[in-house]
C-alpha positions in Angstrom: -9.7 -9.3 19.0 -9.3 -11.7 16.3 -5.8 -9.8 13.7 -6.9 -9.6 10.3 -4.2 -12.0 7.5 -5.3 -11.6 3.9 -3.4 -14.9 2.1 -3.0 -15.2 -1.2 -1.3 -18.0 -3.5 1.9 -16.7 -2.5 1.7 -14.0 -0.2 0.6 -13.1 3.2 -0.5 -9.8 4.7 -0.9 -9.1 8.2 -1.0 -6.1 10.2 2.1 -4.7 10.5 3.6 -4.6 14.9 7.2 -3.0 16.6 8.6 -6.2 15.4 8.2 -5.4 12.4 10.7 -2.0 12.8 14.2 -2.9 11.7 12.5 -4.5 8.2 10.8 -1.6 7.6 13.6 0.6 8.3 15.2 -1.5 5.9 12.5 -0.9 3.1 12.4 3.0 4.1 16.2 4.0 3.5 16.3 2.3 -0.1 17.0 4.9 -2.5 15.1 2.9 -5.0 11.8 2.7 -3.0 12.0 6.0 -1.9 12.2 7.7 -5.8 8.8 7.9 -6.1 7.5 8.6 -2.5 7.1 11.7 -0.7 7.7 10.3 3.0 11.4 10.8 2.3 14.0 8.4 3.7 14.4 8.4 7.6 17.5 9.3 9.2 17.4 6.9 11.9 15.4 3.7 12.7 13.9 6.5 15.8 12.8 8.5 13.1 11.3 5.3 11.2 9.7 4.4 14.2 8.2 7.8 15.1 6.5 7.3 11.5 5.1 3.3 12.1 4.0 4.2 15.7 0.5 5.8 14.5 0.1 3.2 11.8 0.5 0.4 14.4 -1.7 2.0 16.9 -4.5 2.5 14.1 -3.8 -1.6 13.5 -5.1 -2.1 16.9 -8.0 0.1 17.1 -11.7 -1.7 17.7 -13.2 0.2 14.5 -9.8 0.4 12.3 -9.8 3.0 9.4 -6.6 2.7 8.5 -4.7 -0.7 7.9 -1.3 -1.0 7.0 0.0 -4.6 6.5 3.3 -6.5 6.0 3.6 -8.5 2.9 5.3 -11.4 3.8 6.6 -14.6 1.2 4.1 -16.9 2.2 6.8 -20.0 2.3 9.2 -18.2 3.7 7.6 -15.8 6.2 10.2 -13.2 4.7 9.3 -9.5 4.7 8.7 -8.3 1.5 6.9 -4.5 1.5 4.3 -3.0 3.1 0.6 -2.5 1.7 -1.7 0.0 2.9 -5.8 0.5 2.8 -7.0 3.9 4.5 -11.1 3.8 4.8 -12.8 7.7 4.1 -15.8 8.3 5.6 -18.4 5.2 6.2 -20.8 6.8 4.2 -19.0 7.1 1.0 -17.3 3.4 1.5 -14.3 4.1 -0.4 -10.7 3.4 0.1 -7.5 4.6 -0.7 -4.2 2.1 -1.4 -0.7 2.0 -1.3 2.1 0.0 -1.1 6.0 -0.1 -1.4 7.9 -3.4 -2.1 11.4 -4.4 -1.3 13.6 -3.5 -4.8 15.0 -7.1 -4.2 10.9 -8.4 -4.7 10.2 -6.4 -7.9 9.1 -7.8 -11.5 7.9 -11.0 -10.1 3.8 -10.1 -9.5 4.1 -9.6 -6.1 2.3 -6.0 -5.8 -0.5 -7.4 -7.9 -1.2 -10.4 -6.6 -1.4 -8.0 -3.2 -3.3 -5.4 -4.6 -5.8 -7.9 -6.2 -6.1 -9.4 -2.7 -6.8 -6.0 -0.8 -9.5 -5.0 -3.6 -10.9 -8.5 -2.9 -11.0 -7.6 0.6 -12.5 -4.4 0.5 -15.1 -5.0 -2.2 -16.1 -8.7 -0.7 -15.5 -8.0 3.2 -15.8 -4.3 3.9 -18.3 -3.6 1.3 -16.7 -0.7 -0.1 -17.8 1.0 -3.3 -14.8 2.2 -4.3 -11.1 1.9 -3.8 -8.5 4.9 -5.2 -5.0 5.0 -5.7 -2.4 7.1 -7.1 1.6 7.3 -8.3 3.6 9.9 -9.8 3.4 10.0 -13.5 7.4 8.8 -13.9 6.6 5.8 -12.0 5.8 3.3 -14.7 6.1 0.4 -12.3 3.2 1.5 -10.0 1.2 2.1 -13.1 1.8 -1.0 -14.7 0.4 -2.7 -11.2 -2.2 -0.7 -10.9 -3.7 -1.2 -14.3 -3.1 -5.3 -14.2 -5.0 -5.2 -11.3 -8.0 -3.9 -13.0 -7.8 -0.3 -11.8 -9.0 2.5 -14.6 -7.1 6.0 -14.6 -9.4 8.5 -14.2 -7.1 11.3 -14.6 -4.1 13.5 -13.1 -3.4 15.6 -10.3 -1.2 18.4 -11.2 1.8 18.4 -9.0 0.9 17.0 -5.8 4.1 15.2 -4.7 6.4 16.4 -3.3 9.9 14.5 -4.9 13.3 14.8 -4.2 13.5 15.9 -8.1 10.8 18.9 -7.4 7.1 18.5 -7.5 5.3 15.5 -9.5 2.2 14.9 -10.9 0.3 12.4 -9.9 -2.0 9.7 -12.0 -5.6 9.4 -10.1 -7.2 5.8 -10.3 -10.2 3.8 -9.0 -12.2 1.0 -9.1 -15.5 0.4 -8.6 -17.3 -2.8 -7.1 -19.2 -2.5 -10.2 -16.4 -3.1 -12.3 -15.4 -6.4 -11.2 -11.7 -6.1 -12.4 -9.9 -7.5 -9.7 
């Protein structure tokens, strides 16, 4: 089976392996990537891989549902986050995103130019319909990617994360391979 690699001008995504675990570990224990996520930072790099292992199985699955990719500087083949795209159901063809970028990779367009890439993907390849995504209300640099990228806020979940500060609400947004945003 042929892996999936989304390129873009800069960047490359690929499905992410157990090579990929000491990076990721990496990613996972930074305070300031973990302030706006509710998978907590791992104790160990067991506990980080107890938490990649499904995601890398569902990578190699024939039918996969549920991608998660390494974004990697295209010149350098450096890791620089991760980016994830979880399918729903086939008959509603819509898609949920995510992704979490090294601190160290932040301000420079990186997350945009991936999400721009994944919408792409989904709307051009997969045929989705739709493609959703959400970030806690405080997290003005998720938002400010999201709506670059062409994705409209639809409204707010009322306190759905789970943060170390206490419970978050959480924007709601979506685009629609009507919109032709991305």
């Amino acid at each position: 089976m042929e892996k999936l690699v989304i390129q873009t001008q800069r960047l490359t995504l690929r499905p992410i392996t157990l090579n990929d675990l000491n990076e990721i570990h990496r990613l996972h224990i930074l305070p300031e990537t973990d302030e706006f996520n509710a998978l907590g930072i791992p104790k160990d790099l067991d506990e980080t891989q107890s938490v990649i292992t499904p995601w890398v199985t569902a990578n190699n699955q024939k039918e996969v549902s549920n991608y998660t990719f390494a974004i990697l500087h295209q010149k350098t083949g450096g890791f620089m986050g991760l980016f994830g795209l979880r399918l729903g159901a086939q008959k509603y063809k819509r898609a949920e995103i995510w992704y979490k970028l090294h601190k160290d990779e932040w301000g420079n367009g990186y997350a945009t130019e991936a999400v721009k890439a994944v919408l792409n993907y989904g709307f051009n390849t997969l045929k989705l319909h739709r493609i959703e995504a959400g970030c806690a209300v405080d997290n003005i640099r998720s938002v400010k990617v999201l709506e670059k990228s062409g994705i409209i806020k639809e409204g707010v979940k009322r306190q759905i994360l789970p943060l170390k500060t206490g419970w978050s609400d959480s924007f709601e947004y979506a685009i629609l391979e009507s919109d032709k945003r991305y």
